[in-house]
C-alpha positions as CSV (number, residue, x, y, z in Angstrom):
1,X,185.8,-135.1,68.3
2,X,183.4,-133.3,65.9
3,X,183.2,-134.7,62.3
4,X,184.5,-132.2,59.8
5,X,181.1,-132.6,58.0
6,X,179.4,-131.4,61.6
7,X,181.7,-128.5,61.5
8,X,180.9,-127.2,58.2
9,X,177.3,-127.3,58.5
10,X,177.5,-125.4,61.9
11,X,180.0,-122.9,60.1
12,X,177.4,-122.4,57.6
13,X,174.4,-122.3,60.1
14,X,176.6,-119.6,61.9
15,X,177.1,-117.6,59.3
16,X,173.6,-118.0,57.9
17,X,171.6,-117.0,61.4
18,X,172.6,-113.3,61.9
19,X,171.9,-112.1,57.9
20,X,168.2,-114.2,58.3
21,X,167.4,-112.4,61.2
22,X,168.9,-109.4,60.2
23,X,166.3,-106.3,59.8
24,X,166.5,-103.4,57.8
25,X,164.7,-101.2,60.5
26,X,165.5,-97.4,60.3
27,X,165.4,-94.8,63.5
28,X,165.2,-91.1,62.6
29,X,165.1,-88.9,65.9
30,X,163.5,-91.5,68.0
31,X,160.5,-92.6,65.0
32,X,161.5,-96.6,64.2
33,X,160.1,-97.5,60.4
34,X,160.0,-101.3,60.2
35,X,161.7,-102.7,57.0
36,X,158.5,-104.2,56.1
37,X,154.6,-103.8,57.1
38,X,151.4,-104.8,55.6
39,X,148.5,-103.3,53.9
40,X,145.3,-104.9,53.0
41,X,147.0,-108.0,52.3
42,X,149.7,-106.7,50.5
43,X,153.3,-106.9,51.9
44,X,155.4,-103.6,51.4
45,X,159.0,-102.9,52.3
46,X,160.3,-99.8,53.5
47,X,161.7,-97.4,50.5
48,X,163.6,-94.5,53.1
49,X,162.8,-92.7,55.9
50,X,164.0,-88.8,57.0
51,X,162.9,-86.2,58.8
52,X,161.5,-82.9,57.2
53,X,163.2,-79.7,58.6
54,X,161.8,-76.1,58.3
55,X,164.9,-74.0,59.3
56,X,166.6,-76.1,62.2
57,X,163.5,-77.3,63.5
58,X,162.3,-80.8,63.0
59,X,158.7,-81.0,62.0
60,X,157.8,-84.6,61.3
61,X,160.0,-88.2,60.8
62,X,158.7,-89.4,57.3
63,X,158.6,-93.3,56.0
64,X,158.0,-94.1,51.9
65,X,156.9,-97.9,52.2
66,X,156.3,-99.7,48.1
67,X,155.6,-103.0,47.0
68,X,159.0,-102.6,45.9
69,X,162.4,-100.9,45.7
70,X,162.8,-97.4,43.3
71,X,165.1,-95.3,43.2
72,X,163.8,-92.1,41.4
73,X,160.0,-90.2,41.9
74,X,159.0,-91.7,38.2
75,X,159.8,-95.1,40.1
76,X,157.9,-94.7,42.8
77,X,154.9,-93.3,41.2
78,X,155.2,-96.6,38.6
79,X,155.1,-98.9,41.2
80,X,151.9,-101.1,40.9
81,X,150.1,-101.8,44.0
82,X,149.8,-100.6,47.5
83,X,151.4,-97.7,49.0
84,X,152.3,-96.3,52.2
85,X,153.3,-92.5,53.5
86,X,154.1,-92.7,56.7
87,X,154.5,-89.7,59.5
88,X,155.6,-88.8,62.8
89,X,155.2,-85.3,64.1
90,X,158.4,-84.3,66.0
91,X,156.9,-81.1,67.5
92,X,153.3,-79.6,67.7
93,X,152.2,-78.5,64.2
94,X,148.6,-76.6,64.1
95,X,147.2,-79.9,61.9
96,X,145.1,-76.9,60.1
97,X,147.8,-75.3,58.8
98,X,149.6,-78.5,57.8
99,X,146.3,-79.5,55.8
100,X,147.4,-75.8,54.0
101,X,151.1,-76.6,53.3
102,X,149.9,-80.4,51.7
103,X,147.5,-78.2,49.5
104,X,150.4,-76.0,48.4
105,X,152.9,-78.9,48.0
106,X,150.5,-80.6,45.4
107,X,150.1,-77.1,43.8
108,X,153.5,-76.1,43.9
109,X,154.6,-79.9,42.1
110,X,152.0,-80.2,38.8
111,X,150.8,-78.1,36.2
112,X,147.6,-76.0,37.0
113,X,145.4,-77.9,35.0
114,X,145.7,-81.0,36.4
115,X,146.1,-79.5,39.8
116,X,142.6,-77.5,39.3
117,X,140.9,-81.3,39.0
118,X,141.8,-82.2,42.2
119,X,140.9,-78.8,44.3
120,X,137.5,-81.0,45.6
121,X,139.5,-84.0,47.0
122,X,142.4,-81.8,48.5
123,X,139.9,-79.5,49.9
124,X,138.2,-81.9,51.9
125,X,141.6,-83.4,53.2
126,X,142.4,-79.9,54.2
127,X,139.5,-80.2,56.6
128,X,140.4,-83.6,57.9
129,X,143.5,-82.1,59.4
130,X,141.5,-79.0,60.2
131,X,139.3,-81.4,61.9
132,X,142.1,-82.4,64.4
133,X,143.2,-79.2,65.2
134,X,146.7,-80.0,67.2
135,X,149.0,-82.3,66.3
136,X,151.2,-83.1,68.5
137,X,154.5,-85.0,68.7
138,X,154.6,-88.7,68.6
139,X,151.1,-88.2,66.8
140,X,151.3,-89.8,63.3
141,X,149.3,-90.5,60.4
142,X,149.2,-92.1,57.4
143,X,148.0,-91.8,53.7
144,X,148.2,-95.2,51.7
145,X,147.1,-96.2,48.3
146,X,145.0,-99.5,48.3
147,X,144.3,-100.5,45.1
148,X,140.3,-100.8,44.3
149,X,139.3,-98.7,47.0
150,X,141.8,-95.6,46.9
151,X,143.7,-92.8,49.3
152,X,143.0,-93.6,52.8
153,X,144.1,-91.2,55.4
154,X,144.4,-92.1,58.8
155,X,145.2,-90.5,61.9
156,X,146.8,-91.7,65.1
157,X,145.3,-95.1,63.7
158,X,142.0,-94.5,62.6
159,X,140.4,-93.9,59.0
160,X,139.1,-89.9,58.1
161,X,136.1,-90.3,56.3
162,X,135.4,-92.2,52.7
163,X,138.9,-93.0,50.5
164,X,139.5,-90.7,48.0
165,X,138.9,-92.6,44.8
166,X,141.1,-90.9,42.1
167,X,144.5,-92.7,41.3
168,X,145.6,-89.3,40.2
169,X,145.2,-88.1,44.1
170,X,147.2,-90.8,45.6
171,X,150.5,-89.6,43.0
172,X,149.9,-86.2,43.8
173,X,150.5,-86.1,47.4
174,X,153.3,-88.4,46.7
175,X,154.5,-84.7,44.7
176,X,154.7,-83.1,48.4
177,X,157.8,-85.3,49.3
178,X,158.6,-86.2,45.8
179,X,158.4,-83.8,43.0
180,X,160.5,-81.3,41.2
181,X,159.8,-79.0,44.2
182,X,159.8,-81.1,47.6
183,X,158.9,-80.1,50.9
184,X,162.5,-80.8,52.2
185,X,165.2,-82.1,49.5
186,X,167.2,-84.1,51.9
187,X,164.1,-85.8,53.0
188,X,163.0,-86.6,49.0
189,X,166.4,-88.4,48.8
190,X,165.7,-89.9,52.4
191,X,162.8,-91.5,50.8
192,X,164.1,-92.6,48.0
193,X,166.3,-94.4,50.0
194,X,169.9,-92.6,49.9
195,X,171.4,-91.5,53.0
196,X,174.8,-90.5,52.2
């Protein structure tokens, strides 16, 4: 006969295994974002995911990853360290055209001024995505924030060119998904991690 020592520590093993290996993974229309990834070094944790609409169609699945936890864009923009936009095209986008909408997302999100600065940088991202021409679905990309060396964008895996250097740039696309006038409000919500 078991000890009743035994049987609590097993109780508590028991009820300690499942919420350890518990993961916070999300699925939006077949795109998995990991609760947690790594960049350079440093460890971030999934913020939200969602998908971006335009009408009824689905465009793209969409994953915020921080260094930690925010709940609002002023949040998200504070947060020190690494940063990770991370997308999934659900259907084939013209990646030209896409490079456009980014453009007009920043513009449409700051004040002219400040948007006139960075015309150079989001020019030549523009022609990154020019550069590709198709995307199609299950392509992705990503545009992270490393600290000390910049924006990096990526596509299907692999770097486009020199990081942007600005800090400014990096916050700005953030304004795309983010700002006072998002690409998709239930996705800015999604991203900031409410899903009701």
């Amino acid at each position: 006969m078991p000890s009743l020592h035994f049987l609590r520590l097993w109780l508590v093993a028991a009820c300690l295994l499942p919420a350890a290996g518990a993961r916070a993974d999300v699925t939006v229309s077949g795109v998995t974002y990991q609760d947690a990834t790594e960049l350079r070094g440093s460890k971030l944790q999934l913020n939200g995911a969602g998908i971006r609409y335009y009408g009824p169609f689905k465009v793209y699945a969409a994953g915020l990853y921080l260094g930690r936890k925010a709940a609002t864009p002023e949040e998200a923009w504070a947060t020190p360290g690494a940063k990770r936009i991370a997308v999934t095209m659900l259907r084939e986008i013209d990646a030209g055209e896409l490079g456009k909408l980014f453009t007009r997302g920043v513009e449409g999100n700051m004040e002219k001024a400040t948007f006139s600065r960075l015309i150079p940088g989001l020019m030549r991202m523009s022609q990154i995505f020019t550069d590709h021409k198709k995307l199609q679905p299950g392509d992705s990309f990503t545009i992270d924030w490393v600290p000390g060396t910049g924006t990096i964008v990526s596509v299907r895996g692999l770097p486009q060119g020199e990081p942007f250097r600005e800090p400014e740039f990096y916050e700005a696309l953030m304004r795309i998904w983010l700002g006072p006038n998002p690409a998709d409000w239930k996705l800015k919500d999604n991203l900031l991690g409410k899903t009701a």
